[in-house]
Each structure stands twice: as structure tokens, then as C-alpha cells.
C-alpha angles and dihedrals in degrees: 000000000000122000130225123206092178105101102056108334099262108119113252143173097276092227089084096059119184106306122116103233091051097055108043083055093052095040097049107016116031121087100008115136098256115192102170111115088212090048088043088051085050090051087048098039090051092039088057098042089059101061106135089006132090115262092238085061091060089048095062095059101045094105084055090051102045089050090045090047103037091251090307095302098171087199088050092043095039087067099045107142126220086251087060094049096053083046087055091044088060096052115101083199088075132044101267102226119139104212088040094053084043092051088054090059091044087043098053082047084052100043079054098055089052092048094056096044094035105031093247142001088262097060094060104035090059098049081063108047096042095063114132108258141072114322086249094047087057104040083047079055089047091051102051086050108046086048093050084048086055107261128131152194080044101117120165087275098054096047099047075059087047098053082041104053091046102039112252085134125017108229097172112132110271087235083044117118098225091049092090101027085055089039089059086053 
């Protein structure tokens, strides 16, 4: 992975670049072991949300998501009505994609249902992403089984960013600052 030392010198994953927005989520967020089942349906919900976008895309309009989905509360989201769907389509704050509004309410129902058979979301999340393989291989794994447990918008791509963004694996550049700081964790 190439590394960029224009934002401040330190050295960082060059996906970031130089804005604002996207270091200080790769300096502080990405990559940081999350178990929260809430914080872990925000990363699912986003990384799906940004399926043919540009994560940062998908950045800008967190505040809007977090207000559309009741800071990611599977119980709140897991009820969502028809009614409440049309009113999020019609929020600029959010991507406004049908199938991928629809998967966050199947997903929270989801989140719920692995949190009765497993104890918490975590617990089963992370079963799935710390399997022994290629990254791909795994997140491929993670893929077929989240979709067999009912969840959707969750293809091979979006959970290897899923495993990324919450630490399952830690994908920082090995010159990166943050490779060391996220490998302690």
C-alpha cells in the first residue's frame, strides 16, 4: 500500500489523501477494534451504503445517517415502517437508494436475531472475520454467511471494508503511523 506524508509529515495509508474529513477518520477510526454492536451496525450499515460510491461519499453524510437510523439502535431500526423508509428517502442527509435504506432495516432485524442466538452482534461478527485464510478468502466466508443469516447489501467487497474499518484485520500500511498504534490494540 503507498504511503502519503502530505498532510502533516507523518507517514499515512495514501488513500486518505490530504482532506480533512478523510484523515482524521483514518487517524482516529479506521482500523480500531470496534465491539459495540450499535458502532458495528453503523460500520455495516455505511459499508453498505457505499456500494458503487466513494467512502468519503458515504462520510459526509454520517450525521444524516445517524439522525435517519437512531444512531444506529437495531431495536429502533428493526421496527422501521414503510411510512419511515419513504420519509428517509426523502432525506438529502442519507444516500437515497431504495434497496440500500430497505437492507438497514433487514440488517438491524438481522443484528437482533445474532444477538439472541450468539449473545451480541459481536460475538458473531467476529467469529466470522477471524477465520484462518486470505483476507479475501474470509471476507468471501463472511459474505456467504451473513447472507444465509438474512442480511444484505454485505457482498465479498464490502465486508473485507467492513473487517477493515473495525479492525478485524488491521490494513494500515506497515510504514503507516497508525500500523503499530491499531496492532497494540
Amino acid at each position: 500500500m503507498e504511503i502519503s506524508r502530505e498532510y502533516d509529515g507523518r507517514p499515512r495509508c495514501n488513500w486518505c489523501g490530504v482532506d480533512e474529513l478523510y484523515v482524521r477518520y483514518h487517524d482516529l477510526e479506521w482500523g480500531v477494534p470496534v465491539h459495540d454492536d450499535n458502532t458495528l451496525f453503523e460500520y455495516l450499515t455505511l459499508e453498505g451504503a457505499q456500494a458503487g460510491l466513494s467512502w468519503y461519499t458515504v462520510l459526509q453524510r454520517r450525521d444524516g445517517y445517524r439522525q435517519a437510523f437512531a444512531n444506529f439502535d437495531p431495536q429502533a431500526v428493526a421496527k422501521y415502517s414503510d411510512k419511515k423508509v419513504e420519509r428517509i428517502l426523502q432525506d438529502p442527509g442519507v444516500i437515497r437508494h431504495r434497496q440500500k435504506i430497505m437492507s438497514a432495516v433487514t440488517n438491524a432485524q438481522a443484528v437482533l436475531d445474532a444477538q439472541r442466538e450468539h449473545g451480541s452482534f459481536d460475538e458473531y461478527l467476529w467469529s466470522l472475520g477471524t477465520l484462518e485464510g486470505d483476507e479475501m478468502v474470509v471476507a468471501k466466508s463472511m459474505s456467504k454467511q451473513l447472507a444465509r443469516d438474512g442480511f444484505k447489501f454485505v457482498g465479498p467487497t464490502i465486508c473485507l471494508s467492513l473487517m477493515q474499518a473495525v479492525g478485524i484485520v488491521n490494513d494500515h500500511a506497515r510504514a503507516c503511523f497508525r500500523f503499530k498504534e491499531v496492532a497494540r490494540l
